[in-house]
MIBA-80629 format. One record per residue: residue number from 1; x, y, z of N, C-alpha, C in turn. Coordinates in steps of 0.05 Angstrom, whole numbers. Example, Ala and Ser with C-alpha at 12.3 -4.5 7.8 and 13.67 -1.06 7.14 Angstrom:
residues 2
1:264:-114:156:246:-90:156:264:-66:156
2:257:-45:142:273:-21:143:258:1:157
end
This chain:
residues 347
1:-694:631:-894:-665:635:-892:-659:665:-899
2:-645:679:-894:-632:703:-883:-614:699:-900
3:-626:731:-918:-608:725:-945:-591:758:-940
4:-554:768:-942:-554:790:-940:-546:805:-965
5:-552:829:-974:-545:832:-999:-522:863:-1000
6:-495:853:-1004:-477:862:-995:-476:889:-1025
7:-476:911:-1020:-471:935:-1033:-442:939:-1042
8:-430:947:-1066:-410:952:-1070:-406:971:-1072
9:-388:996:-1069:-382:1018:-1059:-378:1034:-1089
10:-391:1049:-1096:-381:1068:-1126:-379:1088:-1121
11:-357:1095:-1097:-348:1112:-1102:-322:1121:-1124
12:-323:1151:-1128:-299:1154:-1154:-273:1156:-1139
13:-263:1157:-1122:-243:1156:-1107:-223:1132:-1115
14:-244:1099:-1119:-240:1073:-1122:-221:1086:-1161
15:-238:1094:-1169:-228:1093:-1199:-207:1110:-1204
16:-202:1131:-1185:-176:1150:-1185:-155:1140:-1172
17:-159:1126:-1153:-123:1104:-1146:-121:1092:-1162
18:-145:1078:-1174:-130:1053:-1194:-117:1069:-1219
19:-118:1092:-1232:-102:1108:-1244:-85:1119:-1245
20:-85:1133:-1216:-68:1148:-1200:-46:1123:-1193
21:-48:1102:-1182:-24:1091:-1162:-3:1089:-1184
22:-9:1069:-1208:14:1058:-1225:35:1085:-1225
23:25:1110:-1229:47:1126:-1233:65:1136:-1205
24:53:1132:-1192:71:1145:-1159:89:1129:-1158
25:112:1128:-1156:136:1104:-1148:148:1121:-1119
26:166:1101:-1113:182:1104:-1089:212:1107:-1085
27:218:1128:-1089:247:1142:-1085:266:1126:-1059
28:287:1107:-1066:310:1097:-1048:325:1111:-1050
29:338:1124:-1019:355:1143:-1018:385:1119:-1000
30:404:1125:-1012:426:1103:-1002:457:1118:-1017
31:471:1106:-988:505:1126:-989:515:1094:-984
32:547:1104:-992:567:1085:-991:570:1094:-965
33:569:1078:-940:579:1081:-916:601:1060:-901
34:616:1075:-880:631:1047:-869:612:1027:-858
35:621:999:-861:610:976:-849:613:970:-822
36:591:967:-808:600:962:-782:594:937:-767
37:617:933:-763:623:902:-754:615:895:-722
38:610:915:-706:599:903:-675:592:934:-669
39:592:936:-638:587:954:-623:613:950:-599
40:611:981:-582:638:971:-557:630:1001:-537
41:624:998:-511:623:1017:-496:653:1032:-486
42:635:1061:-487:657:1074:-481:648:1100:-455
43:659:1096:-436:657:1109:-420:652:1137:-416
44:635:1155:-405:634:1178:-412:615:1183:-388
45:636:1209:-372:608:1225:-351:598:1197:-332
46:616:1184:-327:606:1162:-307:581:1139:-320
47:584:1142:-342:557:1120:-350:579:1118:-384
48:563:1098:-389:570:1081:-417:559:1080:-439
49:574:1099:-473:559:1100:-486:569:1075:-502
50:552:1076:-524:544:1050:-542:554:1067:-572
51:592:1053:-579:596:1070:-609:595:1039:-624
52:601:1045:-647:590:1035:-666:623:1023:-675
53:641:998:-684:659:998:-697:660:992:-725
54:675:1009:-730:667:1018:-762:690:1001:-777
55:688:990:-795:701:979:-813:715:1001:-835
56:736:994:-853:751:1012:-873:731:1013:-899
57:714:987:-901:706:986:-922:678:990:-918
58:668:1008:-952:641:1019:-951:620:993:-964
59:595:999:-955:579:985:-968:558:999:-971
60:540:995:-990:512:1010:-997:492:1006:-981
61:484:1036:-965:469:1031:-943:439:1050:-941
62:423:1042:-940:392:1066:-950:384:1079:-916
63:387:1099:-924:389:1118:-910:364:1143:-910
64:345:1136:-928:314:1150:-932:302:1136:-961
65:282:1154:-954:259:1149:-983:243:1164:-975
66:227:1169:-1007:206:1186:-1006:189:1178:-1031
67:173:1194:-1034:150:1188:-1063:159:1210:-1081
68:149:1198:-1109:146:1218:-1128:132:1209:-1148
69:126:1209:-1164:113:1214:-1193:113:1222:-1218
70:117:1199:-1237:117:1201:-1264:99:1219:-1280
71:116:1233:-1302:98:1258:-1313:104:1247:-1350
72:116:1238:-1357:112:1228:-1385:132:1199:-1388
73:113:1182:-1401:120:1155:-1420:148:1145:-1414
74:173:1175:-1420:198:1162:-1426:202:1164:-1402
75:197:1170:-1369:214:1165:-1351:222:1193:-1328
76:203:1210:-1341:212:1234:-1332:186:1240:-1301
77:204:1240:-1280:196:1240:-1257:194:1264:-1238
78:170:1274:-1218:179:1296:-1200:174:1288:-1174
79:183:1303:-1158:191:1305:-1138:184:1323:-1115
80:195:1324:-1088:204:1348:-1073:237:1340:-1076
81:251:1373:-1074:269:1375:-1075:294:1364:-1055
82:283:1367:-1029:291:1364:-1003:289:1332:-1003
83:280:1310:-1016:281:1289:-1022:303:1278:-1030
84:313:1292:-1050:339:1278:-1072:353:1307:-1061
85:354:1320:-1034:376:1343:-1034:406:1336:-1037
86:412:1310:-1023:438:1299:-1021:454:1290:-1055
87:465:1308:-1058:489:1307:-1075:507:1273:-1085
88:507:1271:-1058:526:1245:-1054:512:1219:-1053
89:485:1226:-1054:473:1193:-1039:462:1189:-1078
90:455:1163:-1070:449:1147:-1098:417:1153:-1097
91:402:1148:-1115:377:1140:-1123:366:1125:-1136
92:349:1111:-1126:338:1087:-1136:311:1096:-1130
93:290:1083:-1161:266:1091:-1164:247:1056:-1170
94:229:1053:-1151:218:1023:-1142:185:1029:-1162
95:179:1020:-1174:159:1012:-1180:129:994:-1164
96:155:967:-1160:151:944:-1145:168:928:-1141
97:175:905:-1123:191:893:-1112:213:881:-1136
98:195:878:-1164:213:872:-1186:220:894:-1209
99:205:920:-1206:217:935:-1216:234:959:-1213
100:262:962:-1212:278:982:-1202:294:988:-1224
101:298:1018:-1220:315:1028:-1235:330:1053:-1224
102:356:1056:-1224:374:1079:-1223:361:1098:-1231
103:365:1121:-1214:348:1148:-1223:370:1174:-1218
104:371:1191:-1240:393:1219:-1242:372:1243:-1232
105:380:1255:-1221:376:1274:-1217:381:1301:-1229
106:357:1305:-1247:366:1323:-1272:366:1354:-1261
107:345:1364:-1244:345:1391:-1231:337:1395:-1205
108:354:1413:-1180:339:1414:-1160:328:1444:-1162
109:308:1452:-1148:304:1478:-1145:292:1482:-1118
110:310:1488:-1098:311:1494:-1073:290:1518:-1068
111:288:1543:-1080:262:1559:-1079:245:1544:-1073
112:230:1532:-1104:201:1524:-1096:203:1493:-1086
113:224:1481:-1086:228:1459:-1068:214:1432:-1092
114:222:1432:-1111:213:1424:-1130:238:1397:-1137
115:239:1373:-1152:260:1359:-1163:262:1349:-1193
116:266:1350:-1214:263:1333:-1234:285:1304:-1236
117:271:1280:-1235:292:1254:-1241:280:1250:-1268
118:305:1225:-1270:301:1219:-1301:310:1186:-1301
119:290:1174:-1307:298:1137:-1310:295:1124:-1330
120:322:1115:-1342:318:1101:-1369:297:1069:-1376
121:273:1090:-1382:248:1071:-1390:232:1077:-1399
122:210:1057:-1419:188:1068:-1438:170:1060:-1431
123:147:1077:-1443:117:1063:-1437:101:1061:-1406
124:120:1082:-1392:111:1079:-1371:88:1093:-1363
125:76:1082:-1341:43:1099:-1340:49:1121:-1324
126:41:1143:-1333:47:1177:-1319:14:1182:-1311
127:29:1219:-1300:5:1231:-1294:0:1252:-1315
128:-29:1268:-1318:-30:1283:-1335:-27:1304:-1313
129:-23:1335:-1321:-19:1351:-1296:-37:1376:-1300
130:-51:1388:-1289:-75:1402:-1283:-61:1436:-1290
131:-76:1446:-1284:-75:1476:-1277:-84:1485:-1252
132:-66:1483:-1230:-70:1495:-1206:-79:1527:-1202
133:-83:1533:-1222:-95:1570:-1217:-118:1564:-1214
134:-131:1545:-1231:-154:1540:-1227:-167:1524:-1200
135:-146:1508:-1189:-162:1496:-1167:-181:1523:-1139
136:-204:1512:-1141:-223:1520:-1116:-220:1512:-1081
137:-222:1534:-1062:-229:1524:-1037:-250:1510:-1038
138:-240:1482:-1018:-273:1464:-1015:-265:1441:-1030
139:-258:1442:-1055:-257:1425:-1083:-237:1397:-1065
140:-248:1377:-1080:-236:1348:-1073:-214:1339:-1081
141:-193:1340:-1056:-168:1331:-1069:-159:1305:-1060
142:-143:1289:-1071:-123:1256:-1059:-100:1257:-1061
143:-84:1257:-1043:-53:1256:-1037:-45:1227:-1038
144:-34:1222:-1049:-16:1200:-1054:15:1193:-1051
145:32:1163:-1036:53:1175:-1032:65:1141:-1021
146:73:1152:-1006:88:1120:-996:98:1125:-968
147:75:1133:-956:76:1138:-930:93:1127:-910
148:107:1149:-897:122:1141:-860:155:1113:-880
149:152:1119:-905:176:1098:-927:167:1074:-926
150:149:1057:-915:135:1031:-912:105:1026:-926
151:95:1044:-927:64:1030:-930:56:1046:-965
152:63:1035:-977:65:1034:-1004:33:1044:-1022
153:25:1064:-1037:8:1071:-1054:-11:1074:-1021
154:-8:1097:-1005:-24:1099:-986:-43:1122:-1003
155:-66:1117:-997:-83:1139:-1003:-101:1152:-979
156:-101:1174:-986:-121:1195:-965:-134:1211:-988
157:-163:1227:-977:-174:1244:-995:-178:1268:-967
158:-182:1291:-981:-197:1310:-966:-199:1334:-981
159:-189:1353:-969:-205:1385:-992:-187:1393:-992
160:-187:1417:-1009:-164:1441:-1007:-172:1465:-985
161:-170:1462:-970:-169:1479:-948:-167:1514:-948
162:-146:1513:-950:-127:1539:-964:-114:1546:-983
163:-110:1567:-997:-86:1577:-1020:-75:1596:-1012
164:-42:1587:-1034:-24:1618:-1024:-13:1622:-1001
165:-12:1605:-980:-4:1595:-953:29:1596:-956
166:34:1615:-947:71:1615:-928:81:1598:-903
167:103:1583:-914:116:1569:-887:135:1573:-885
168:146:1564:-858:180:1551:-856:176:1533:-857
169:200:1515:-874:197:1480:-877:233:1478:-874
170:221:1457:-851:244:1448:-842:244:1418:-844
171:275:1414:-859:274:1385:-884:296:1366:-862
172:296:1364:-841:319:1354:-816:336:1365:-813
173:348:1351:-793:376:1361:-776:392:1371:-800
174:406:1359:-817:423:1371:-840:412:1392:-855
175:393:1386:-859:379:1415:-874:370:1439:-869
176:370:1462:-882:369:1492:-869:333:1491:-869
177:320:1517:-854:293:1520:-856:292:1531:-876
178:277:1525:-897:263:1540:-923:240:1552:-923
179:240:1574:-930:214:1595:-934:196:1583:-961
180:176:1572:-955:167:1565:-989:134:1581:-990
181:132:1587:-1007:102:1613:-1004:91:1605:-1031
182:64:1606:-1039:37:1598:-1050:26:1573:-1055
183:34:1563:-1026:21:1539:-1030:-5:1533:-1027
184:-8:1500:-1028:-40:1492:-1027:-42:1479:-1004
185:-60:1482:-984:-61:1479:-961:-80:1445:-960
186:-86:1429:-947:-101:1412:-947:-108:1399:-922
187:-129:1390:-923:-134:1372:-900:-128:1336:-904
188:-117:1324:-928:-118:1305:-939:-96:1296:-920
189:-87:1262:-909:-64:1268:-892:-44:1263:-914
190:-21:1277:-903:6:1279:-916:34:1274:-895
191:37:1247:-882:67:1237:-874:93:1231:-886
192:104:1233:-859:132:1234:-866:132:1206:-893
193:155:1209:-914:148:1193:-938:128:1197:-960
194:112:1206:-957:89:1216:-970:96:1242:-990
195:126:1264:-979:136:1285:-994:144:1277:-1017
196:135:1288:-1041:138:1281:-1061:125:1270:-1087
197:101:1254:-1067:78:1241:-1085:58:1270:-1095
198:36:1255:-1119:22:1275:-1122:-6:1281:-1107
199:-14:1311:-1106:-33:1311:-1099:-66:1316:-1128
200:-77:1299:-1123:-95:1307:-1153:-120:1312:-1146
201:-137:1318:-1168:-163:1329:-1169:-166:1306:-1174
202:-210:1311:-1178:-231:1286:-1174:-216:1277:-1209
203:-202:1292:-1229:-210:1278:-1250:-175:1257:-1243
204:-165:1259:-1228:-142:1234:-1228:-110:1253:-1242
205:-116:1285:-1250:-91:1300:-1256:-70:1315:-1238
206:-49:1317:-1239:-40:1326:-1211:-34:1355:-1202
207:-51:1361:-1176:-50:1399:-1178:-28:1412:-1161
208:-12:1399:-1154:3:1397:-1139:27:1372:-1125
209:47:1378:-1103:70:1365:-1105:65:1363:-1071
210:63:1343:-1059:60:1343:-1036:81:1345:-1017
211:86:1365:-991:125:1373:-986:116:1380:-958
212:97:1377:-942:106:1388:-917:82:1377:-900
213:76:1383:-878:59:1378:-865:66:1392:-831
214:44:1396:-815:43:1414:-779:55:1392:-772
215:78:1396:-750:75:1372:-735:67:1376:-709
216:52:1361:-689:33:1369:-672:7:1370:-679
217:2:1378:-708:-21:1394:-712:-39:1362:-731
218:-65:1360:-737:-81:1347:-745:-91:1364:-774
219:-93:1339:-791:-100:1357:-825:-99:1384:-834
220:-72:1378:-835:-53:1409:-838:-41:1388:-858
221:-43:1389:-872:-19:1392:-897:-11:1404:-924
222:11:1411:-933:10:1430:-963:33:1426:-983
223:20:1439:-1004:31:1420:-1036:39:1440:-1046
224:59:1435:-1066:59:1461:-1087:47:1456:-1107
225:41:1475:-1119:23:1485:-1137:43:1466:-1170
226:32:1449:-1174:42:1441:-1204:50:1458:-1227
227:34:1479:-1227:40:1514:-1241:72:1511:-1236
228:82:1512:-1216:113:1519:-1208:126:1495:-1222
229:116:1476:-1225:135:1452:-1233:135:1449:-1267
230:115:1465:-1273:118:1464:-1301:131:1483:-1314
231:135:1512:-1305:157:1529:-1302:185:1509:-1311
232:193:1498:-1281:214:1483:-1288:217:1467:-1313
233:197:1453:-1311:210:1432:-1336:203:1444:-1365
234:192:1468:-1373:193:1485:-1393:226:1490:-1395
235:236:1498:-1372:260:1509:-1379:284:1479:-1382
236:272:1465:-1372:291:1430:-1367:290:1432:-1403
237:265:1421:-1415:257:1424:-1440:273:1436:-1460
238:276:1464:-1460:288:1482:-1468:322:1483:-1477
239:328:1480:-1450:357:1494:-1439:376:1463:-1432
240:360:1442:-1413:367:1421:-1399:370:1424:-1377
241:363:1451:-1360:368:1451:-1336:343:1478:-1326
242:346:1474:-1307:329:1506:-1291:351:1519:-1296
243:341:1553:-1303:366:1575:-1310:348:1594:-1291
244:372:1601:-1266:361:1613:-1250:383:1642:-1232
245:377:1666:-1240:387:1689:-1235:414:1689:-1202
246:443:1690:-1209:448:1676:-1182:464:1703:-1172
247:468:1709:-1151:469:1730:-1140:496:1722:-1121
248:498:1700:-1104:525:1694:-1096:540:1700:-1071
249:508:1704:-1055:519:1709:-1019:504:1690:-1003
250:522:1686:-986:502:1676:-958:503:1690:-943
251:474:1690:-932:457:1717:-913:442:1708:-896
252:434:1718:-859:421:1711:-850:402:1731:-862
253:366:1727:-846:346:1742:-850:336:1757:-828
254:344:1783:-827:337:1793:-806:313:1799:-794
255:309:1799:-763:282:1797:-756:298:1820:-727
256:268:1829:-715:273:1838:-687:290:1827:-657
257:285:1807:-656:300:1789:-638:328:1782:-646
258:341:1784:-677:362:1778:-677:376:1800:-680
259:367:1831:-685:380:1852:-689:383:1863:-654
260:360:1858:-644:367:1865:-614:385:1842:-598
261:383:1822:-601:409:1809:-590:437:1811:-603
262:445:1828:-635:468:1830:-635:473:1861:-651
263:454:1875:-628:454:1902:-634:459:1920:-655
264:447:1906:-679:447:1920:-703:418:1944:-714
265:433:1949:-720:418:1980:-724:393:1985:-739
266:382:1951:-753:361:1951:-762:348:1927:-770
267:322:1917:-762:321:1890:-753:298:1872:-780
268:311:1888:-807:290:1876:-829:317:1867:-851
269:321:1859:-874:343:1855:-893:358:1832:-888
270:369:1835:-904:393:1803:-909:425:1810:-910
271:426:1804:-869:458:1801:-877:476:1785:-886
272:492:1802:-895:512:1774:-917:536:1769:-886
273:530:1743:-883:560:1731:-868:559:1696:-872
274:583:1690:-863:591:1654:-876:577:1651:-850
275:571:1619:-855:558:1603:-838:571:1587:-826
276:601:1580:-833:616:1560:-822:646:1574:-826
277:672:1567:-814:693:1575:-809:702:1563:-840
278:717:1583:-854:734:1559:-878:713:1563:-902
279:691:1573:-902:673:1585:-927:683:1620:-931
280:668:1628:-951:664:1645:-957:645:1664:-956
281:636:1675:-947:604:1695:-949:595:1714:-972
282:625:1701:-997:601:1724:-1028:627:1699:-1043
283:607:1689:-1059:622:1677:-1081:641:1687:-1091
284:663:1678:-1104:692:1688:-1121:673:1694:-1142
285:679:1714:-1154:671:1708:-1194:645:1715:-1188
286:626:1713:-1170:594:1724:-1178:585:1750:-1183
287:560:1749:-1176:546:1782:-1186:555:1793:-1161
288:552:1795:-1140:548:1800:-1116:577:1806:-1108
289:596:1784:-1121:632:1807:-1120:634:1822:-1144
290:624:1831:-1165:637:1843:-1185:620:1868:-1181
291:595:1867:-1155:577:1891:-1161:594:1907:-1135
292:609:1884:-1107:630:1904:-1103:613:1895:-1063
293:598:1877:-1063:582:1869:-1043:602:1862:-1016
294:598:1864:-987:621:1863:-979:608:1843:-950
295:628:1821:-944:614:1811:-915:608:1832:-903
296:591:1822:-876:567:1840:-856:554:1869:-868
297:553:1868:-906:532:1888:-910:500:1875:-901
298:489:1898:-905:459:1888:-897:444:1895:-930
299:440:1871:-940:414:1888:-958:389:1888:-952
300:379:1915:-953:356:1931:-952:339:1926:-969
301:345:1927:-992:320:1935:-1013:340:1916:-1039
302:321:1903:-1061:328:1895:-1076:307:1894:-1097
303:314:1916:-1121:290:1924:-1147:271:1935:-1131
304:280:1951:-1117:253:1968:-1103:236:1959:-1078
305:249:1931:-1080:226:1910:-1055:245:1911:-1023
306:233:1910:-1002:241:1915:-976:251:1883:-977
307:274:1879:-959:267:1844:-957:265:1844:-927
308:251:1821:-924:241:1815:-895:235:1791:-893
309:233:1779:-870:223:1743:-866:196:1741:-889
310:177:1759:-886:158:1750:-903:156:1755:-939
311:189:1764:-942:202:1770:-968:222:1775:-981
312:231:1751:-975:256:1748:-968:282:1738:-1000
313:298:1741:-994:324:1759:-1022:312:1740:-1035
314:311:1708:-1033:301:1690:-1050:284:1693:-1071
315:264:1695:-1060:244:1704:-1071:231:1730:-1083
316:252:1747:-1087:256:1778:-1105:270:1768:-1117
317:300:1757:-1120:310:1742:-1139:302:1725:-1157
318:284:1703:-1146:274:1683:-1157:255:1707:-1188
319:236:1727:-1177:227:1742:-1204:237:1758:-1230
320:265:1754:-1221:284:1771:-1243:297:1761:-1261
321:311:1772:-1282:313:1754:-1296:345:1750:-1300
322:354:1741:-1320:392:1734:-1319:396:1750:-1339
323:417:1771:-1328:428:1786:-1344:421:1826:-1341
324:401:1819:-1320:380:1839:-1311:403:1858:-1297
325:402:1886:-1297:409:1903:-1277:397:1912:-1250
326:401:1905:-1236:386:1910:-1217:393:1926:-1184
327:381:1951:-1181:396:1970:-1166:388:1953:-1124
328:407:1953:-1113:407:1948:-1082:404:1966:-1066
329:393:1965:-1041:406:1987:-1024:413:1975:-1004
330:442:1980:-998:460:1969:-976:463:1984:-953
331:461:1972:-923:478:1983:-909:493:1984:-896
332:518:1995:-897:553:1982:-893:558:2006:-878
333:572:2002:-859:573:2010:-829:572:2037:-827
334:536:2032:-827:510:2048:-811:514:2073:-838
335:513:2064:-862:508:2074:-882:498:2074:-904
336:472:2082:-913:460:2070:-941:476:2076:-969
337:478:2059:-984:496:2061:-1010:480:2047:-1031
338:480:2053:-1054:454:2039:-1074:480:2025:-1092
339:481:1997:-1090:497:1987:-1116:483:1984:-1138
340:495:1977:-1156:481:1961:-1183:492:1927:-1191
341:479:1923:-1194:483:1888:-1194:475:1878:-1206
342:493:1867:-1236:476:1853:-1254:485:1824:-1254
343:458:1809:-1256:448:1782:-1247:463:1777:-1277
344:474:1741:-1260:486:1728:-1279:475:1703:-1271
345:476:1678:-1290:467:1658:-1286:482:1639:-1272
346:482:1616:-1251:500:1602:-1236:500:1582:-1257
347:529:1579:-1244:542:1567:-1268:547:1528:-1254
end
């Protein structure tokens, strides 16, 4: 008789989910919306669309999810930012089908695209969190997450590919493209849902925040660096919030193609103009009106640094500190002028 003798798999991968999963939970994103009671065509352009009839009254309706990850005992959770960006929508944080709890949203930080929540509970199983300066090209990483919002504690492994990697990340239709720079590049997969969860080393700590991924492209995906997230919650710790240098314009980023299509005289810096009819393009009360800043200036230079797509105001701001003086160079119609501008904290 034909005897088979079945091998059990030891790999360490097996022993790092079972550590790893308890702490990843799953972010419910849900708005009070109108109720809609049928559908009704409406004619249009010779063919028939399909609207929706909306009722007066709202009901609670989920409208995304994503992953994230417990970082200590009492409840304290991270994130991507672009996850919990919505102001208005509720959050709810799932464990499992029987455990849920209301989740606040204690800090966003749109720079490094970072979130801190906070859920009233003890004893819960976290992650410990690494030192990402130290992670190596090559070295073995596992992304974790709650992949495509359905398939719950998905795991992938693969390497770190790259460091220090620059993108545009673009968070949907509602959301602007964000420039986010030193990240960790990977080949591990990382789907839609999956933003948020952690990415960890072989020992099960987390080196990173998993936020983007190619689309088109095959094991392309990248994390931020945990380094950045502990920044934040030093200052959460501290203060109760991220305290972050605010300056008080909205600016496009100038590039070649957009100075030659609206014939401006120089195709690198950050012009200040509003984005919508009925805003403003320099805050009331900020640094940026009291230093005297004016719609369609261009800034040039900020603490000495050129700004440009690959360095951009954000991110020269983001290094300074509150309360700092700090000299500009402007140019306001087709003339260089050096303000001074001292950074105040947003309030």
């Amino acid at each position: 008789m034909l005897k088979l003798n079945y091998m059990v798999e030891k790999s360490p991968i097996i022993e790092i989910a079972k550590k790893v999963c308890p702490a990843v939970i799953t972010i419910v994103i849900s708005k009070d919306l109108p109720k809609v009671d049928g559908f009704y065509f409406l004619p249009y352009n010779g063919q028939k669309l399909i609207m929706p009839k909306l009722n007066n009254k709202k009901e609670k309706t989920k409208v995304g999810g994503g992953s994230g990850f417990i970082i200590s005992p009492d409840g304290y959770i991270l994130t991507s930012q672009h996850v919990v960006a919505d102001n208005k929508a509720d959050y709810t944080v799932i464990f499992e089908p029987n455990k849920k709890y209301p989740a606040k949203v204690i800090s966003r930080d749109p720079i490094s695209d970072i979130a801190v929540l906070k859920i009233q509970a003890k004893n819960l199983p976290y992650l410990e969190l690494a030192d990402s300066e130290k992670i190596e090209l090559g070295q073995t990483v596992i992304a974790i997450g709650n992949a495509l919002g359905e398939f719950h504690d998905t795991v992938s492994t693969g390497v770190v590919s790259g460091m220090s990697r620059a993108i545009s990340a673009f968070g949907g239709i509602f959301e602007k493209t964000t420039q986010l720079r030193g990240l960790i590049q990977t080949d591990a997969a990382i789907n839609p849902g999956n933003s948020g969860g952690p990415l960890v080393d072989i020992n099960g700590k987390a080196i990173g925040i998993n936020t983007a991924m190619v689309m088109g492209a095959q094991n392309i995906g990248f994390a931020i660096p945990i380094n950045y997230a502990k920044k934040d919650l030093g200052e959460i710790k501290k203060y109760g919030k991220i305290k972050r240098p605010f300056l008080g314009v909205r600016y496009v980023l100038l590039n070649k193609m957009i100075a030659e299509k609206n014939k401006l005289p120089v195709n690198y810096g950050a012009l200040i103009v509003r984005e919508a009819l009925g805003e403003s393009a320099i805050a009331k009360g900020s640094s940026a009106d009291k230093a005297g800043l004016k719609e369609y200036d261009i800034i040039l230079e900020c603490q000495g640094e050129k700004i440009t797509e690959k360095n951009p105001l954000a991110n020269v701001l983001q290094k300074l500190k509150i309360n700092a003086e700090i000299p500009m160079k402007v140019l306001r119609e087709k003339k260089e002028i050096i303000l001074k501008v001292k950074l105040e904290e947003k309030k």
